[in-house]
Each structure stands twice: as structure tokens, then as C-alpha cells.
C-alpha positions in Angstrom: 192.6 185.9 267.8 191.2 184.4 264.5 193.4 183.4 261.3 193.2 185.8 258.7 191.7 184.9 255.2 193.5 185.2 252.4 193.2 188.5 251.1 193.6 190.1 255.0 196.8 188.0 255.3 197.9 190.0 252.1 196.6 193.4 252.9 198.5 192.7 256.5 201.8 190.7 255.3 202.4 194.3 253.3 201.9 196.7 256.4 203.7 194.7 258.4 206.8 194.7 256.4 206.6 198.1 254.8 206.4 199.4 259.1 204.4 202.4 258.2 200.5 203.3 257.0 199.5 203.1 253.5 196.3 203.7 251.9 194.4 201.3 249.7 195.6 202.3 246.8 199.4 201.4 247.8 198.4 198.2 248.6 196.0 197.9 245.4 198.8 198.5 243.4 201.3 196.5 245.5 198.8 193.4 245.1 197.9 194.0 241.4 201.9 193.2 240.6 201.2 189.7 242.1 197.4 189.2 240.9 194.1 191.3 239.6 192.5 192.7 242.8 190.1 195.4 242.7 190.3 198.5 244.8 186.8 198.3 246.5 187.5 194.6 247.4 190.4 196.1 249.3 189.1 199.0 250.6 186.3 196.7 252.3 188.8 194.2 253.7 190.6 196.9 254.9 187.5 198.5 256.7 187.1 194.5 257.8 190.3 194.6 259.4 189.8 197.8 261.0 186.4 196.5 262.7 188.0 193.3 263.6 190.6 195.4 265.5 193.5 194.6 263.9 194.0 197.8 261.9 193.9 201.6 263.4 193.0 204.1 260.2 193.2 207.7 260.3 192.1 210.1 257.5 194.9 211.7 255.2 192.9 214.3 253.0 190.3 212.3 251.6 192.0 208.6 251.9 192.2 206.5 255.1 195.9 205.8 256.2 195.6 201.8 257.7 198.1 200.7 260.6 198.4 197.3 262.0 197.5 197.6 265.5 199.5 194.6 266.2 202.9 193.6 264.9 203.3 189.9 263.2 205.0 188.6 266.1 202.0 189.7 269.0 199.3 188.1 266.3 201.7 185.0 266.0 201.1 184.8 269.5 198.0 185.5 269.6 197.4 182.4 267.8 199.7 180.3 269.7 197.5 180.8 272.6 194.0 180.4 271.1 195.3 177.0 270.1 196.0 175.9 273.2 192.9 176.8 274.2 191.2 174.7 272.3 192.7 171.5 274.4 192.0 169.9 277.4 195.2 168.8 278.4 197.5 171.7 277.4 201.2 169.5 279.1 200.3 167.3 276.7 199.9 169.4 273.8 203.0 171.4 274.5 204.9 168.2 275.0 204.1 167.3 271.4 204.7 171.0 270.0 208.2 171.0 271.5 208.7 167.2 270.2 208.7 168.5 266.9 210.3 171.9 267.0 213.5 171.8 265.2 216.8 172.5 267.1 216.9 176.3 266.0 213.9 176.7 267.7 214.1 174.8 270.9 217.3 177.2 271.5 215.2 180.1 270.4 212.9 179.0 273.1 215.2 178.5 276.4 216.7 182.3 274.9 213.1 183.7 275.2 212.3 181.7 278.8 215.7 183.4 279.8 215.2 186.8 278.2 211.8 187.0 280.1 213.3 185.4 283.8 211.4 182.0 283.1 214.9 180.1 282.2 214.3 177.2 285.1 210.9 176.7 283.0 212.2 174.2 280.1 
């Protein structure tokens, strides 16, 4: 799973916290309160998105209704693992990860190794 650019970052930071479809015009007009973005640049990011596979879009009268296929958390994963993919030595690069995690999320780690039966694993 790639990072998004900027613009697909935007288009999906709004689907993914309004947790429903929206057209491009909603997220046009959600955008242009922030900064000047023009409806075709959206509509073709969107359709981007949708290729790529990280939207689903279904036709609502004569406008396209766009869905992350994917919530924030599965692409945040997604990425976690592409990452380590791109080392040799993956102990190693977890080692220094979880050196540098803060406390709040060390403990948020053991509770997810525990919530999914891997507890004995840190």
C-alpha cells in the first residue's frame, strides 16, 4: 500500500471521518473552506482513488457516491507493513520502532497482542 499524495490524503481524511459516501461536490465544497480546489481536479483524484482501489463508487442519479474501501486504521497498517518490507533485518527494525514509541503506545501495543491472543509476544 502506497502513501497518498496530498490531495488523496484530503479527499480520504474527509470520507473517513464523515463514515458515509459523498460525491465530489461535498468534498469540493468541504475543501474550498480550507483552500481553492477545482471540481474536475477532484473528480479525477477521486476516479484515481477508485482505480488504485482504495475507493468503491456507485452512481446516485447522475453523480458518483465515493466510499473508502478501507478504513484509516486497515491503510495505517497497510503501511506499517510495506515498511517493513522494505528491510532486511525486520528484529532489528522493530527493536528500534518500539525504542521510540512513547509509553501510551507501548501499552496500546501489549492491549492489541492480548486482544488478538499474541500477549506472550512482547
Amino acid at each position: 500500500m502506497r502513501r497518498l499524495g496530498d490531495l488523496e490524503a484530503e479527499i480520504m481524511d474527509r470520507l473517513w471521518r464523515w463514515r458515509r459516501a459523498a460525491t465530489v461536490r461535498e468534498l469540493v465544497d468541504d475543501i474550498n473552506l480550507v483552500r481553492p480546489v477545482a471540481y474536475t481536479t477532484v473528480m479525477t483524484v477521486a476516479d484515481i482513488l477508485h482505480r488504485k482501489g482504495m475507493l468503491r463508487r456507485e452512481k446516485a442519479g447522475r453523480a458518483w457516491m465515493y466510499q473508502p474501501l478501507y478504513s484509516r486504521e486497515e491503510y495505517t497498517a497497510g503501511l506499517m507493513r510495506e515498511a517493513l518490507g522494505h528491510t532486511e533485518d525486520r528484529q532489528a527494525a522493530l527493536m528500534r520502532f518500539v525504542e521510540r514509541m512513547s509509553p501510551e503506545d507501548v501499552e496500546a501495543l501489549r492491549a492489541a497482542l492480548r486482544s488478538t491472543g499474541r500477549e506472550g509476544s512482547l
